[in-house]
DSSP file (Angstrom, degrees, kcal/mol; ACC not computed):
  #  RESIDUE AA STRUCTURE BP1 BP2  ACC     N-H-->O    O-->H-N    N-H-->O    O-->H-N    TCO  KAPPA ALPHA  PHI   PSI    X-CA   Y-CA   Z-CA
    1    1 A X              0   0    0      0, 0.0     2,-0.1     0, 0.0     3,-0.0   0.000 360.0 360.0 360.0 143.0   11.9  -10.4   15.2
    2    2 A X        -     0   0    0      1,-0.0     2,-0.3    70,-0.0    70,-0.1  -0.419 360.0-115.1 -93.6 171.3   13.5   -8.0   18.3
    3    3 A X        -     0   0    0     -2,-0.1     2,-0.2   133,-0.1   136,-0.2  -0.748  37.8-162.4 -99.7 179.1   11.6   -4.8   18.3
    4    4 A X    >   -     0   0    0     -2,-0.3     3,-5.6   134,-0.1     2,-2.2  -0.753  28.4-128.8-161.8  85.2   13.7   -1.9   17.4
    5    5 A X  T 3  S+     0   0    0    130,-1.5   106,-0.1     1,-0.3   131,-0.1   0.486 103.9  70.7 -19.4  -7.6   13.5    1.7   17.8
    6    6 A X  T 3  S+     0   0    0     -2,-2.2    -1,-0.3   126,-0.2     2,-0.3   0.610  89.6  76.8 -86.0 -26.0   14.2    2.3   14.3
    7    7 A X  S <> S-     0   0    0     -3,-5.6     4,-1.9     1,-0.2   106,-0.2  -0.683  83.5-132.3-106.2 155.2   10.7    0.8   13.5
    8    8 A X  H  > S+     0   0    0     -2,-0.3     4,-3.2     1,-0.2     5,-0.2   0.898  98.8  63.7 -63.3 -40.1    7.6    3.1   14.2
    9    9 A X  H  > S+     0   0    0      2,-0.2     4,-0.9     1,-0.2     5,-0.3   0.859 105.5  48.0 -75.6  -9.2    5.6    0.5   16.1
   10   10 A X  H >> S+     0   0    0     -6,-0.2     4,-3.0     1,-0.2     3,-1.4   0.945 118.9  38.7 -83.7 -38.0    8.1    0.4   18.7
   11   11 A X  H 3X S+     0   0    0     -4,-1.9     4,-1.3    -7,-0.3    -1,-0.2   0.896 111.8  50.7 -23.7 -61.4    8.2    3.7   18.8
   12   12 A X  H 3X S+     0   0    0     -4,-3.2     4,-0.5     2,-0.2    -1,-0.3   0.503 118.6  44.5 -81.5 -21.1    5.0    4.2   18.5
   13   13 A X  H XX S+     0   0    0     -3,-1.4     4,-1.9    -4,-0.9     3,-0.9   0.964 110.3  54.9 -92.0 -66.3    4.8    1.5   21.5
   14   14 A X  H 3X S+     0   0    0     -4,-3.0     4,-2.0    -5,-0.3    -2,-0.2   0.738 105.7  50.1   4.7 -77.3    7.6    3.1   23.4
   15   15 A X  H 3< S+     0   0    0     -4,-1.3    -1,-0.2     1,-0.2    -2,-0.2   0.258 112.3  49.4 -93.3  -3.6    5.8    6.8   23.5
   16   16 A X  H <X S+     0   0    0     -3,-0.9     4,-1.2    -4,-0.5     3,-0.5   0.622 106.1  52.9 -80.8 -33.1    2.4    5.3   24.8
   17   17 A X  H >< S+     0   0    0     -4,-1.9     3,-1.6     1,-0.2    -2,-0.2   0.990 107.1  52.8  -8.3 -82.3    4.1    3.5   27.3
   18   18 A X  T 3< S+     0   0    0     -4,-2.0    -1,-0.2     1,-0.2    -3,-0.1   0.415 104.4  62.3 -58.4  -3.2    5.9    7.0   28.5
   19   19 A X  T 34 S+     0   0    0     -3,-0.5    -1,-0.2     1,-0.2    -2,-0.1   0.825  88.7  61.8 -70.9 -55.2    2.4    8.5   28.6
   20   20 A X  S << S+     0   0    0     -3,-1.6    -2,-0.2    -4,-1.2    -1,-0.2   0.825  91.6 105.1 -53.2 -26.6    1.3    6.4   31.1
   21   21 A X        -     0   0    0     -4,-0.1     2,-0.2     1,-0.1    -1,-0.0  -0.325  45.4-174.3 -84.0 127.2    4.2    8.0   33.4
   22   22 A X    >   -     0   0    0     -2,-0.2     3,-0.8     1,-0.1    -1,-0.1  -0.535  32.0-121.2-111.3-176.4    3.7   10.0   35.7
   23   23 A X  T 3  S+     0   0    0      1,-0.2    11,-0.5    -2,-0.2    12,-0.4   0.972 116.9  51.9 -63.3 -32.6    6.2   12.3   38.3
   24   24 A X  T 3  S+     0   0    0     10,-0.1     2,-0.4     9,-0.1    -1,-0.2  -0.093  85.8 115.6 -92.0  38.5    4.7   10.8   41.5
   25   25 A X    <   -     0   0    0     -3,-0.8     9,-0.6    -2,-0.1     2,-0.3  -0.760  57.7-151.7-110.6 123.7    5.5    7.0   39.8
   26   26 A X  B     -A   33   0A   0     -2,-0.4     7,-0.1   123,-0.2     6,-0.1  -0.946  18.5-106.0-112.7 155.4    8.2    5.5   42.1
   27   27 A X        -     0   0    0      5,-0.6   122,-0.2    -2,-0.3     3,-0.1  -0.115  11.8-149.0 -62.9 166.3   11.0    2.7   40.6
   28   28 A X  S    S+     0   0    0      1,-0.6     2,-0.3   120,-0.4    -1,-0.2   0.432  93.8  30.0-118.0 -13.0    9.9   -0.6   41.8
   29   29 A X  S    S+     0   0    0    119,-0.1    -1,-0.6     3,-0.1     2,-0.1  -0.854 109.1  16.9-136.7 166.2   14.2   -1.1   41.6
   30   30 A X  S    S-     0   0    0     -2,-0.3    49,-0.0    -3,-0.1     0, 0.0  -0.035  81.9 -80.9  66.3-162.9   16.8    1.8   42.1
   31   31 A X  S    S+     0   0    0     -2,-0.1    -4,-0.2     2,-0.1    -2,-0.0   0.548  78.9 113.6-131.8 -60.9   17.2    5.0   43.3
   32   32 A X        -     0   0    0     -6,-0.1    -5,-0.6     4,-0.1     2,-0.3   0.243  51.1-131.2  -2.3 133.9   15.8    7.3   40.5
   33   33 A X  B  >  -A   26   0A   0     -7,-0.1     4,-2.3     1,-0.1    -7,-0.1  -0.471  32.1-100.8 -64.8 153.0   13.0    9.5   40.1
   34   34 A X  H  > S+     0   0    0     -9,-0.6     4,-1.1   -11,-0.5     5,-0.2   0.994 129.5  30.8 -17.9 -79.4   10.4    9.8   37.3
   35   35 A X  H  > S+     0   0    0    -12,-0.4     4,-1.9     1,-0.2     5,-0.3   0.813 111.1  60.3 -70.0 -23.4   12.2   12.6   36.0
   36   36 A X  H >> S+     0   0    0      2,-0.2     4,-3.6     3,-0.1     3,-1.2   0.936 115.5  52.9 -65.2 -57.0   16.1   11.5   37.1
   37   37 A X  H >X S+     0   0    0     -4,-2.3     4,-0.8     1,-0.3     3,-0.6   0.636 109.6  38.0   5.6-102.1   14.7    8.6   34.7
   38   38 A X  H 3< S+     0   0    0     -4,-1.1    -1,-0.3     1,-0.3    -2,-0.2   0.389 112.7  54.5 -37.4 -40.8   13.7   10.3   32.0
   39   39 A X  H <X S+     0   0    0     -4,-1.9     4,-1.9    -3,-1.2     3,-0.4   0.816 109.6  51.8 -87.8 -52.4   16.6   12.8   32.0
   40   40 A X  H <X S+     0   0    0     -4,-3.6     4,-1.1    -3,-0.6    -2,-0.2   0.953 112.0  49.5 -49.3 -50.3   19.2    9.4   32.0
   41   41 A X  H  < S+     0   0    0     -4,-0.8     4,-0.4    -5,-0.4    -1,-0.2   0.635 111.6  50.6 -90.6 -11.3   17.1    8.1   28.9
   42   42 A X  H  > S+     0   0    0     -3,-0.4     4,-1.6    -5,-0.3     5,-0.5   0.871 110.6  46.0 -84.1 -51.4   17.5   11.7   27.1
   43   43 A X  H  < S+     0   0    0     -4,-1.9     4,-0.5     1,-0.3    -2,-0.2   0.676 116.2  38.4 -59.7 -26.7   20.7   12.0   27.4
   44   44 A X  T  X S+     0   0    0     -4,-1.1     4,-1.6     2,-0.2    -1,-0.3   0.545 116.5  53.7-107.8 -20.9   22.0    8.8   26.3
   45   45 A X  H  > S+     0   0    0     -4,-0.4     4,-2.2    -5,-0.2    -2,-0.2   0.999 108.9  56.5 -52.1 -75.7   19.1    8.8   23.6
   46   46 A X  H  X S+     0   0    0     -4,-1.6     4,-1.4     2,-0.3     5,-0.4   0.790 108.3  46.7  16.0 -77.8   20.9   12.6   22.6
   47   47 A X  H  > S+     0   0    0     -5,-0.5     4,-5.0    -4,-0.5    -1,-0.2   0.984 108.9  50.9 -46.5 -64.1   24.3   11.0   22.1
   48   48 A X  H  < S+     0   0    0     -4,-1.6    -2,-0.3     1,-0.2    73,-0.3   0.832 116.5  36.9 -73.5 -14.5   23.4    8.2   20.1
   49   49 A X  H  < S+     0   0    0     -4,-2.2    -2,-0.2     1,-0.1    -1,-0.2   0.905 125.8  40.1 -73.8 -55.9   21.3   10.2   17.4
   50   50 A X  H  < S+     0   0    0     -4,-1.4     2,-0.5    -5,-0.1    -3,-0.2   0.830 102.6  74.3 -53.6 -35.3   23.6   13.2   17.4
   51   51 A X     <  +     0   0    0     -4,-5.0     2,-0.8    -5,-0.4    70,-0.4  -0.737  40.6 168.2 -91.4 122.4   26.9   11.6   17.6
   52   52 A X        +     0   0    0     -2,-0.5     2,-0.6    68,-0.1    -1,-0.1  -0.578  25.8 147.3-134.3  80.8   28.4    9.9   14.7
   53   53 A X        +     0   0    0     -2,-0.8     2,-1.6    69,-0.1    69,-0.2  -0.901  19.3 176.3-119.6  94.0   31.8    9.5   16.2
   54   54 A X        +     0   0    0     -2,-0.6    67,-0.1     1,-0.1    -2,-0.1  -0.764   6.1 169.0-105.5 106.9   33.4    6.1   14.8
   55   55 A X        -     0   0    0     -2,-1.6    -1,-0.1     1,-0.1    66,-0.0   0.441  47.7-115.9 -92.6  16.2   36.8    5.8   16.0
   56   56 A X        +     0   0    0      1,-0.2    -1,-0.1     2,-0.0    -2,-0.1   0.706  45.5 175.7  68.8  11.6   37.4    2.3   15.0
   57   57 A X        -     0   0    0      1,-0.1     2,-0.7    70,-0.0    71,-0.4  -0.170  34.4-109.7 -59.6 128.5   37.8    0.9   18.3
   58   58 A X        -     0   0    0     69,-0.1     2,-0.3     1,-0.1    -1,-0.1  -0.554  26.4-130.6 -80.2 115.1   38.3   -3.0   18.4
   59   59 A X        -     0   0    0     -2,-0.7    68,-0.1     1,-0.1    -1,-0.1  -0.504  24.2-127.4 -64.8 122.6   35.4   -4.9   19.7
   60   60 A X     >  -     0   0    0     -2,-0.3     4,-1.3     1,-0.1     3,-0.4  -0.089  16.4-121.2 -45.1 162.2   36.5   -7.5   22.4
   61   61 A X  H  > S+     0   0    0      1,-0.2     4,-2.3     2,-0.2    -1,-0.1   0.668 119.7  51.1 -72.2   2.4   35.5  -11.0   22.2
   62   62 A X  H  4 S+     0   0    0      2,-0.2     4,-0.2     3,-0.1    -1,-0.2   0.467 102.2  48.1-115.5   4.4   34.1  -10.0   25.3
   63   63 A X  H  > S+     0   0    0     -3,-0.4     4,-2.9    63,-0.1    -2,-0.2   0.725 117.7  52.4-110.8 -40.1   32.2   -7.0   24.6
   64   64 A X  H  X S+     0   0    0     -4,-1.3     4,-3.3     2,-0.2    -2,-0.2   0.933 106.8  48.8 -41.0 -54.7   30.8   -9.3   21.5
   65   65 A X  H  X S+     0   0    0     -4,-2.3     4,-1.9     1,-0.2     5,-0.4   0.949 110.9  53.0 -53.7 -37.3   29.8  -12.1   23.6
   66   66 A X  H  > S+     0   0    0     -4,-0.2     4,-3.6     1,-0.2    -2,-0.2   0.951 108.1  47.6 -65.4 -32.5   28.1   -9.4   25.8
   67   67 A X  H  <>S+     0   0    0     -4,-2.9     5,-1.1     2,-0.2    -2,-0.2   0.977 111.2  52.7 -66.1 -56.2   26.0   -7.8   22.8
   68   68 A X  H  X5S+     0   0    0     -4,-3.3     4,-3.2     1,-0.2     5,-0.1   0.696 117.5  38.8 -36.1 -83.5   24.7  -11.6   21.5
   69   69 A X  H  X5S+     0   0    0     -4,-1.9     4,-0.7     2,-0.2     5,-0.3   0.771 126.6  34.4 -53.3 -37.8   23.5  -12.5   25.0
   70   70 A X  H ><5S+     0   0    0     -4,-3.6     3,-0.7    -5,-0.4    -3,-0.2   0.798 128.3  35.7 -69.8 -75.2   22.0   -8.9   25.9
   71   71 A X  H 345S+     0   0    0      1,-0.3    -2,-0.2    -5,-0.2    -1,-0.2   0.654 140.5  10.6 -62.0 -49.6   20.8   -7.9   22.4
   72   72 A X  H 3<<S+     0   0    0     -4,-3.2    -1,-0.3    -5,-1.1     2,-0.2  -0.413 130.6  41.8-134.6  54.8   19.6  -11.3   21.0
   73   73 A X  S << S+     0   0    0     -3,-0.7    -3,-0.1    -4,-0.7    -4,-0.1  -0.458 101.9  58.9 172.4-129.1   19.6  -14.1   24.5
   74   74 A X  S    S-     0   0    0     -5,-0.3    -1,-0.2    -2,-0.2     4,-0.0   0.303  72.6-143.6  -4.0 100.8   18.1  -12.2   27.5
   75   75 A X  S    S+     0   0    0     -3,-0.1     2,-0.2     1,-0.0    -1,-0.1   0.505  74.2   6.4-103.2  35.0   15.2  -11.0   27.3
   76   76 A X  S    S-     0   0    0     -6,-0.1    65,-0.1     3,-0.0     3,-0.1  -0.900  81.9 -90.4-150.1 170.8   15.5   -8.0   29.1
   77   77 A X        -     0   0    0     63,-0.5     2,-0.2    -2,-0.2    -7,-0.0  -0.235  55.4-101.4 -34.4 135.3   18.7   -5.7   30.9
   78   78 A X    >   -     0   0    0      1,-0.1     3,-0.7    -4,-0.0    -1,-0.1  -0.634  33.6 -98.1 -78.3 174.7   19.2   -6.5   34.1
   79   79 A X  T 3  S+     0   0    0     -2,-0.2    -1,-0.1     1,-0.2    -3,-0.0  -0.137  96.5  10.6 -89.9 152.8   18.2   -4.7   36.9
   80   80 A X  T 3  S+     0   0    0      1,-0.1    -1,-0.2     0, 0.0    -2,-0.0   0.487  80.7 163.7  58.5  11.3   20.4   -2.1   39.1
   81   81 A X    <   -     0   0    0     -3,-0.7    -1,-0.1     1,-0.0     2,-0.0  -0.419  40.8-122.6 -57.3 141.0   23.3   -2.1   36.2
   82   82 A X        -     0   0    0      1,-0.1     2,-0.1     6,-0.0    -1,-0.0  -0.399  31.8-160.4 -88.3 160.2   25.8    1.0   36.7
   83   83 A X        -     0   0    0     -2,-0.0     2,-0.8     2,-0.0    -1,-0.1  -0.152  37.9 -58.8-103.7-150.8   25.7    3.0   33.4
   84   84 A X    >>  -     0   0    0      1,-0.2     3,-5.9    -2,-0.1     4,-0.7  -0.809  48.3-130.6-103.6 123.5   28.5    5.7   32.0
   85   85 A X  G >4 S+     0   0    0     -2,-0.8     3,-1.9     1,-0.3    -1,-0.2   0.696 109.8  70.2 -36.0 -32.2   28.7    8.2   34.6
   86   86 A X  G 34 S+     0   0    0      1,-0.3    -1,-0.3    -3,-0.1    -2,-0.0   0.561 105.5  53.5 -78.3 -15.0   28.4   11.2   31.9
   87   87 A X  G <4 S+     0   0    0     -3,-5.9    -1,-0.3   -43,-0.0     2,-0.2   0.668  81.0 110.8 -76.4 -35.5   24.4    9.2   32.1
   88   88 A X    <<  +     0   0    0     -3,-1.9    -6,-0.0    -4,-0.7   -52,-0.0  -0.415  35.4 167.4 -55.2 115.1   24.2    9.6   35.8
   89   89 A X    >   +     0   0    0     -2,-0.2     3,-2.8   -52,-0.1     4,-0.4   0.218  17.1 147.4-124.0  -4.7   21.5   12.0   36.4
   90   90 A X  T 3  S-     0   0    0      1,-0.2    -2,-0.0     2,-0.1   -58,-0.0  -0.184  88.7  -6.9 -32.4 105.1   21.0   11.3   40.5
   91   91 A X  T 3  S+     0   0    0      2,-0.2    -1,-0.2     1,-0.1     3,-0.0   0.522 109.7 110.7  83.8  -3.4   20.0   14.7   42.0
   92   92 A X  S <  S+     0   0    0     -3,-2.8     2,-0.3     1,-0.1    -2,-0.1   0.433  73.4  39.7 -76.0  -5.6   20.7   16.6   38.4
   93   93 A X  S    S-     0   0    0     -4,-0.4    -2,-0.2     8,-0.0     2,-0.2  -0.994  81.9-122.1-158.5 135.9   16.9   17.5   37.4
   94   94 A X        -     0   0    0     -2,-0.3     3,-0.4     1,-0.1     4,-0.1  -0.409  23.9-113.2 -82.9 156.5   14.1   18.8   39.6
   95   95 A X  S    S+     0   0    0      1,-0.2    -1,-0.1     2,-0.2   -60,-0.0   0.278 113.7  67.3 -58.2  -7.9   10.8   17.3   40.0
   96   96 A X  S    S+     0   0    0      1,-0.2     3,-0.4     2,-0.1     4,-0.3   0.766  89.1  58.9 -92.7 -34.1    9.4   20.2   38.4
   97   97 A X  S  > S+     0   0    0     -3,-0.4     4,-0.7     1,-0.2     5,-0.3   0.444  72.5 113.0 -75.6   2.6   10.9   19.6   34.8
   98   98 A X  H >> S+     0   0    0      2,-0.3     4,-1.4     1,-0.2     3,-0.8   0.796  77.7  39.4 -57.5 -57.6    9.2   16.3   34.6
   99   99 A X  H 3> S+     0   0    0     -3,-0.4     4,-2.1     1,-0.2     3,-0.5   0.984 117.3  52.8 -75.7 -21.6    6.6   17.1   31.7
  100  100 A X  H 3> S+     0   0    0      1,-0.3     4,-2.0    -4,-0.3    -2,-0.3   0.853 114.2  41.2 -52.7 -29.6    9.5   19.1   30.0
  101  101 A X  H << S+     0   0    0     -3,-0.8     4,-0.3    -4,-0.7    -1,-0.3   0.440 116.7  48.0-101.6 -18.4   11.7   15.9   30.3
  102  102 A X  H  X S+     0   0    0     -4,-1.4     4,-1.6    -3,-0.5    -2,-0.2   0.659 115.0  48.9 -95.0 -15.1    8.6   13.4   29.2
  103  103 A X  H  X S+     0   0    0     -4,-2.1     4,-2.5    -5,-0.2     5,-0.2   0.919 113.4  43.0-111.7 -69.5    8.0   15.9   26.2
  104  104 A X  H  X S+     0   0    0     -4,-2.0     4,-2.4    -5,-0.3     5,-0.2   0.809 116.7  52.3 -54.7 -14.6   11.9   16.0   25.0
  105  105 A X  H  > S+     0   0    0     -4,-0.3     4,-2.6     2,-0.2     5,-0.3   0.964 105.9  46.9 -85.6 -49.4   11.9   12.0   25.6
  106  106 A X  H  X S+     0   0    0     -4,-1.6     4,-1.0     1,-0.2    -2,-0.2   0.910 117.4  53.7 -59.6 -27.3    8.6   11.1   23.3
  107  107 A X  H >< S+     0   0    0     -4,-2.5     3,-0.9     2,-0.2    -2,-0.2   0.974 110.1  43.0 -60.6 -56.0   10.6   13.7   20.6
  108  108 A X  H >X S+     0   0    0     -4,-2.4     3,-1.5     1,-0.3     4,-0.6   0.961 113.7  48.7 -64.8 -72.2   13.7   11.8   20.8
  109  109 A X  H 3< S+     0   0    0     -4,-2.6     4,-0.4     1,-0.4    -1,-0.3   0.382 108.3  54.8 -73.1   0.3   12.1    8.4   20.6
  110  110 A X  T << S+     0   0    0     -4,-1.0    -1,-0.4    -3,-0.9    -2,-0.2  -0.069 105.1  65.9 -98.1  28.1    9.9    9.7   17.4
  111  111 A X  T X> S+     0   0    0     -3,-1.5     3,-3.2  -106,-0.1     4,-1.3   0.611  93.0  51.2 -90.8 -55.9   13.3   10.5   16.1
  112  112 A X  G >< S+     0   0    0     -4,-0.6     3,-0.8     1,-0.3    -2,-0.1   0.899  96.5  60.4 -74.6 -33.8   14.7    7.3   15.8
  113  113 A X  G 34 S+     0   0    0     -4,-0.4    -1,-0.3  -106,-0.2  -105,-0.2   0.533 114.3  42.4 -70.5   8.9   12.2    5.5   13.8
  114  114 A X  G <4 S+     0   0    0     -3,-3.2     2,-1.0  -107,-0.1    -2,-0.2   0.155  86.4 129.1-115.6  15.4   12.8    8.4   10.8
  115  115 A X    <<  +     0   0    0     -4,-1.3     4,-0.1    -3,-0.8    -4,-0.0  -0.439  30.9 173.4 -62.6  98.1   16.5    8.4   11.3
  116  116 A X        +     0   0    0     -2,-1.0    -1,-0.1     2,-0.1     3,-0.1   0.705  49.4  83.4 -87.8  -8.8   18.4    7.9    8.2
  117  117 A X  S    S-     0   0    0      1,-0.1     2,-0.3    14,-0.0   -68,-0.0   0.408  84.2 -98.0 -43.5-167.9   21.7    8.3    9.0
  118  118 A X        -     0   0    0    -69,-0.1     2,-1.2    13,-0.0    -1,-0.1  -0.908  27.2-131.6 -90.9 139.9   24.0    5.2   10.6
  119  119 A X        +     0   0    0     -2,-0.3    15,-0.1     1,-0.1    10,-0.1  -0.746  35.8 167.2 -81.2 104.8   24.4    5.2   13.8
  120  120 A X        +     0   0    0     -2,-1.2    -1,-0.1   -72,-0.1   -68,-0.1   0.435  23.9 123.2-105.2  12.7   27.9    4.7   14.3
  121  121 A X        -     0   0    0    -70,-0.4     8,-0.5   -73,-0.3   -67,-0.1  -0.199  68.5-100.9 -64.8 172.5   28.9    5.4   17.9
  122  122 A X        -     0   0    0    -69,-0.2     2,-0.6     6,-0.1     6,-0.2  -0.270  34.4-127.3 -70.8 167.3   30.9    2.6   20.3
  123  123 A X     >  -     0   0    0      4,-0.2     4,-2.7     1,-0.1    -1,-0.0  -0.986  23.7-124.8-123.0 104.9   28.1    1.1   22.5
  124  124 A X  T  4 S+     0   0    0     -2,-0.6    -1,-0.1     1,-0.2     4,-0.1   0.796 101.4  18.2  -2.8 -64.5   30.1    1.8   26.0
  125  125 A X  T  4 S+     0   0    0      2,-0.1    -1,-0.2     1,-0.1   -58,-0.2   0.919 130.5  45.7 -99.1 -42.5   29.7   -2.5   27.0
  126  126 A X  T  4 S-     0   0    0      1,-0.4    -2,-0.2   -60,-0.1     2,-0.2   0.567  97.7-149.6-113.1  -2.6   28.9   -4.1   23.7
  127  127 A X     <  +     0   0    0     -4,-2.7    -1,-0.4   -68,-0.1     2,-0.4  -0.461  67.6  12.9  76.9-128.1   31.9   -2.0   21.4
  128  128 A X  S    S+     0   0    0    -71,-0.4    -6,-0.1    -6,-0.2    -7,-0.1  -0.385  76.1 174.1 -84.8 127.4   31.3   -1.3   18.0
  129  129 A X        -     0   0    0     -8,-0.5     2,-0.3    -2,-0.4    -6,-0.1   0.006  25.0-124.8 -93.7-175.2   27.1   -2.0   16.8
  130  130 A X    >>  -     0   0    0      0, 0.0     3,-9.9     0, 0.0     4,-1.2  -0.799  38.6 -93.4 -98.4 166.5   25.3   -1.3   13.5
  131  131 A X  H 3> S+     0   0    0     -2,-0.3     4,-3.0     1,-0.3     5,-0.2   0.730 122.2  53.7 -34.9 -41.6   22.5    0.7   13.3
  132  132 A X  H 34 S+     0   0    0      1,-0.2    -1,-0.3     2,-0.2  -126,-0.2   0.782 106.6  50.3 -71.1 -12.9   20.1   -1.9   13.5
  133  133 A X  H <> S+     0   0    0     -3,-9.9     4,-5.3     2,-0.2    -1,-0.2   0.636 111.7  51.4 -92.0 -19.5   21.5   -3.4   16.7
  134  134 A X  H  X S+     0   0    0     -4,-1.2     4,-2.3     1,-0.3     5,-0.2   0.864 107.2  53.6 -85.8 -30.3   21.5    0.4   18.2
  135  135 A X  H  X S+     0   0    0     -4,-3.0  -130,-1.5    -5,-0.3     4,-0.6   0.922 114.7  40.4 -55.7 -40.1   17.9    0.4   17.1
  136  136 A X  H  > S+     0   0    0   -132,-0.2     4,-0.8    -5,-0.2     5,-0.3   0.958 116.7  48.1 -80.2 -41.9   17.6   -2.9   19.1
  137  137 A X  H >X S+     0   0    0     -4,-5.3     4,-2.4     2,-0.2     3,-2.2   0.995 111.3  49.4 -51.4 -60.2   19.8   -1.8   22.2
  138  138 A X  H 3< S+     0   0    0     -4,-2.3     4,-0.5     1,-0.3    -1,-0.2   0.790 110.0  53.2 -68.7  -8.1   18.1    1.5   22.7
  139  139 A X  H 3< S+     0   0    0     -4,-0.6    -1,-0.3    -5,-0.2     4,-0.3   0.490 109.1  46.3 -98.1  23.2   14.7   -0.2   22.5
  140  140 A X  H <X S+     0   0    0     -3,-2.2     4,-0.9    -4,-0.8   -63,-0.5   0.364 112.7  53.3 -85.6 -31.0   15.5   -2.6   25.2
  141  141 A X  H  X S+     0   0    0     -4,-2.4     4,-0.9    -5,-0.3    -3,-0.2   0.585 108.9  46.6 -53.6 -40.6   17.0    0.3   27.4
  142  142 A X  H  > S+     0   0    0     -5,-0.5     4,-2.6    -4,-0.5     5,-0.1   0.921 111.5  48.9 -83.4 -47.0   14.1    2.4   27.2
  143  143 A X  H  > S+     0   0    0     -4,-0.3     4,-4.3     2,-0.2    -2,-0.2   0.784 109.2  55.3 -82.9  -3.4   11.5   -0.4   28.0
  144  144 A X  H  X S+     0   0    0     -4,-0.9     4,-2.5     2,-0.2     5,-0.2   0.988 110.7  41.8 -44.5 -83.8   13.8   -1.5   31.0
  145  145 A X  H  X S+     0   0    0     -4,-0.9     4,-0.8     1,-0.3    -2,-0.2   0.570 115.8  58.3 -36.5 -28.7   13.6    2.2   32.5
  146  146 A X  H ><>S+     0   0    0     -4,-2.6     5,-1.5     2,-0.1     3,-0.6   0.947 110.8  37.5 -41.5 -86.1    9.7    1.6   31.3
  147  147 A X  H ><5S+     0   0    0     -4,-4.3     3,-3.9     4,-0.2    -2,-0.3   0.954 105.2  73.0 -58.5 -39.6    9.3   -1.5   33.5
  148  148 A X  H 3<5S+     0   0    0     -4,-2.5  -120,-0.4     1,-0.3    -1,-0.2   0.850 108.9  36.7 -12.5 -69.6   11.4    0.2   36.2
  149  149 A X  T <<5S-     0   0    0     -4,-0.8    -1,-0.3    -3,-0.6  -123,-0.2   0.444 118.8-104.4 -26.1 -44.4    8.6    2.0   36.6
  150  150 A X  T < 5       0   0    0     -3,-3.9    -3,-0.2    -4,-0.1    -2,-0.1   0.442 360.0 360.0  92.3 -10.9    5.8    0.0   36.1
  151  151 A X      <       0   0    0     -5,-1.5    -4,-0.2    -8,-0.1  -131,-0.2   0.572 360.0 360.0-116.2 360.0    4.9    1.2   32.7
C-alpha cells in the first residue's frame, strides 16, 4: 500500500518528521533553506487543497507513463528536479519566519487527511490525477523535501 496523505498516519508521520526540523538544518542536495523549503511545500500544498480547478486537460501518454513510474515504480522523487516557477521560493521568505512557516505547513498537512472534497487540479508533470493519487504524490513530495533535509 503507498502511503498517502489523505490517511492520518501519514500525516500523522509526515508532521513528526517536520518537528524534527529545524532553521539552522542545511539540504544535504540544493540550494534551499529550512524555511525557502517549507514555504515551496506550503504553497504547492495551498493550491492543491484550495484549488478545484478541472479544466479537462488531456493527459499525455507521456505525462501517464510519468505518474505510473513516479507514483507507483520509484521509490522516491528525484533529487535537484525544477518545479513550477509560481513554487520557486529562492530568496522569497526570511530566516525569521521559519516557525511561522513550520506551524502553517503541519496545518496544511493535518488538512489533508480530513479532506473531503476531490482533488481535482492538473498535476503540472503527471496531467490529470484522482484524489487518491494526489494524496500519494503530495506524500512523496513532502517526504523528499523531508529527506532533503535529513529528516
Amino acid at each position: 500500500m503507498r502511503k498517502n496523505l489523505l490517511k492520518n498516519e501519514a500525516s500523522t508521520a509526515i508532521i513528526a518528521r517536520v518537528k524534527n526540523l529545524s532553521a539552522s538544518h542545511t539540504p544535504l542536495w540544493g540550494e534551499m533553506t529550512a524555511t525557502e523549503m517549507l514555504l515551496h511545500c506550503n504553497s504547492c500544498n495551498q493550491q492543491i487543497l484550495q484549488e478545484n480547478e478541472n479544466k479537462n486537460k488531456t493527459t499525455t501518454l507521456q505525462q501517464f507513463i510519468l505518474r505510473i513510474l513516479a507514483l507507483y515504480i520509484a521509490p522516491n522523487f528525484k533529487k535537484n528536479i525544477k518545479g513550477e516557477s509560481r513554487h520557486d521560493t529562492k530568496g522569497k521568505v526570511d530566516n525569521a519566519d521559519f516557525e511561522e512557516q513550520k506551524t502553517d505547513f503541519i496545518l496544511l498537512i493535518a488538512l489533508f487527511s480530513v479532506t473531503t472534497r476531490p482533488l481535482t487540479l492538473p498535476h503540472p508533470a503527471f496531467g490529470n490525477i484522482s484524489t487518491n493519487e494526489w494524496g500519494i504524490a503530495a506524500y512523496k513530495h513532502m517526504d523528499h523535501h523531508l529527506r532533503q533535509f535529513g529528516v
